[in-house]
N, C-alpha and C positions, 0 to 999 in steps of 0.2 A: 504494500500500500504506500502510496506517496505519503511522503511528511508535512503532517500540518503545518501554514504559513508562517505561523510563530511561533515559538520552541513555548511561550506562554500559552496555548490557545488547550486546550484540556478538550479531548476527544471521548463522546461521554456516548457514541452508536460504533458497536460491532462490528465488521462486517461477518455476514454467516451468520447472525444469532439475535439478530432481529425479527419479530413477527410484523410479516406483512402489515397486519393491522395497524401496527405501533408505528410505522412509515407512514400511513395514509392519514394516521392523526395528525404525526406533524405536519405534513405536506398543508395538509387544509387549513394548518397557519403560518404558512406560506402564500408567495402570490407566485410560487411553482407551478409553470400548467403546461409546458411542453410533456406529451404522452413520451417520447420515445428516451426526454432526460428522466422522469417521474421510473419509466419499466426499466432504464440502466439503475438509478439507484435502488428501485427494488431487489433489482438481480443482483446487487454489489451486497445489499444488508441481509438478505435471506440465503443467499447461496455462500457467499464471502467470494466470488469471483474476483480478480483485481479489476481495478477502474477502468486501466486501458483495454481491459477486453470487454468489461461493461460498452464501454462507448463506442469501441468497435462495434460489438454486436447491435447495437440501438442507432448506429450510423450517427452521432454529433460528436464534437470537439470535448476532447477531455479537458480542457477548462472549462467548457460548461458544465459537466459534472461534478469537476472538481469542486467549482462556485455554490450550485447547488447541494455538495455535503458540508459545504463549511456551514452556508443558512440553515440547514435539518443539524448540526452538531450545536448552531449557534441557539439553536429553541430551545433543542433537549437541555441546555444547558442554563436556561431560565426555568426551565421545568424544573430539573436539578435544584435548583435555590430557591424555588416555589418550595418542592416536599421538603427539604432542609428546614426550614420557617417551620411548615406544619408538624413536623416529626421533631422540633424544639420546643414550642410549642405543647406536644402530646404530652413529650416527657414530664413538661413543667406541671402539667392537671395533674400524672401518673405521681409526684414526686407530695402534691397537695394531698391526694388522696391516701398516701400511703402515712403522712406525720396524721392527719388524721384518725384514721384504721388503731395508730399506735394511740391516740388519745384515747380514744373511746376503749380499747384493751384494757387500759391502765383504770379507767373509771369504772369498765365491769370486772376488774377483779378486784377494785376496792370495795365493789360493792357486795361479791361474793364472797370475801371475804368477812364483811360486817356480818351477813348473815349467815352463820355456823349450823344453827338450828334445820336453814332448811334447806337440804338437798336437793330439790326436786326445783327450787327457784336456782340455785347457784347450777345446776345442769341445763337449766335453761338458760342463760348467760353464759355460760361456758358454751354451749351453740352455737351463740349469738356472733361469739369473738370468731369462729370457724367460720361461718356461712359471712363472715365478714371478708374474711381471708379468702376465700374461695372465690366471692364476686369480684374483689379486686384483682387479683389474677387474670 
């Protein structure tokens, strides 16, 4: 595969191991609409063919394909820093919900603890902390 135009540019599509689908997403955020560059890139990312035979076989200029993988690498790579957001994000709810999880433990075995006498409440709280555990997961 040819080397991206700048040793900084982070190549975040396959070739060979991309699903069609996931091509035709990015493309439609694109103003990509030549058929015969759109079926060379497809043929480059699902097969892992190389580029110059991609563009051989689809008949245009391998800088035009070339152009067209940096714009499809340039999306994925707002894509990339969209989920990075959401997936920081996640963690931070995942990290809220978990000091909480420990509050509420702490306040029902203080309170199954105060109550010695009766069994059949402290095993129900002792539930409680489980099925706590279990949803958060």
């Amino acid at each position: 595969m040819t080397a991206p135009k700048s040793s900084r540019e982070m190549l975040y599509l396959l070739a060979g191991s991309e699903p069609e689908r996931k091509i035709d997403l990015l493309l439609s955020l694109t103003r990509i609409t030549s058929e015969p560059t759109i079926a060379a890139l497809k043929l480059h990312y699902t097969t892992g063919l190389d580029p110059e035979r991609c563009a051989a076989r689809h008949f245009i200029e391998l800088s035009n394909l070339m152009r067209a993988q940096t714009t499809l690498n340039s999306i994925m790579g707002v894509i990339e820093a969209i989920k990075e957001l959401d997936w920081e994000k996640h963690l931070d709810k995942l990290a809220t919900a978990n000091v909480r999880i420990v509050e509420l433990e702490q306040l029902v075995s203080m309170a199954a603890s105060s109550l010695e006498g009766s069994e059949l409440l402290k095993k129900h709280l002792m539930d409680a902390i489980s099925n706590s555990k279990e949803h958060a997961a």
